[in-house]
Steps between C-alpha positions, in 0.01 A plus 500: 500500500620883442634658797173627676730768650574657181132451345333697836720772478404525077117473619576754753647723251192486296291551720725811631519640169128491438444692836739795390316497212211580616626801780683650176151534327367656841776741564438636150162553504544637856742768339269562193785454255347371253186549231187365568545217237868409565321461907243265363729317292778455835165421696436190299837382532511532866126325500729191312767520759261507781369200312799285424614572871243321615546226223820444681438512853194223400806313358712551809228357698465183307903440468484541919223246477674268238843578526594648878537812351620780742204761470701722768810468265314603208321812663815627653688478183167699313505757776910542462396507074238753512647741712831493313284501190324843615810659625631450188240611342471847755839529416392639173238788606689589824 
């Protein structure tokens, strides 16, 4: 089998990734940077985040279930993602 180590902390990635996402689309439309149509255009794409986010995290669940997957593992590394993901990404606007 792959090493489950290395697989969690890809999941957890995702997962991470997906979250900054989705505060990038709210900090811009909190600023009012952008045009009403570019806004409902980012909106969608943070609606399919939001979406395959929880696609994953249904996966995680059944991999704990199946596998022994380390949900704990997986959220930290998310949480660790995201916010480096939206740092990153505040980085950019100041």
């Amino acid at each position: 089998m792959a090493n489950i180590e290395m697989i969690q902390e890809k999941i957890g990635e995702a997962i991470g990734l997906e979250k900054a996402a989705q505060k990038a689309v709210e900090e811009l439309d909190s600023r009012g940077l952008l045009k009403p149509e570019q806004m409902k255009r980012l909106s969608k794409m943070r609606d399919e985040a939001s979406k395959q986010e929880q696609e994953m995290h249904e996966l995680v669940q059944d991999l704990n279930e199946s596998d022994g997957f380390q949900v704990a593992t997986i959220e930290d590394k998310a949480e660790e993602t995201s916010g480096q993901g939206f740092k990153d990404y505040g980085n950019l606007f100041g």
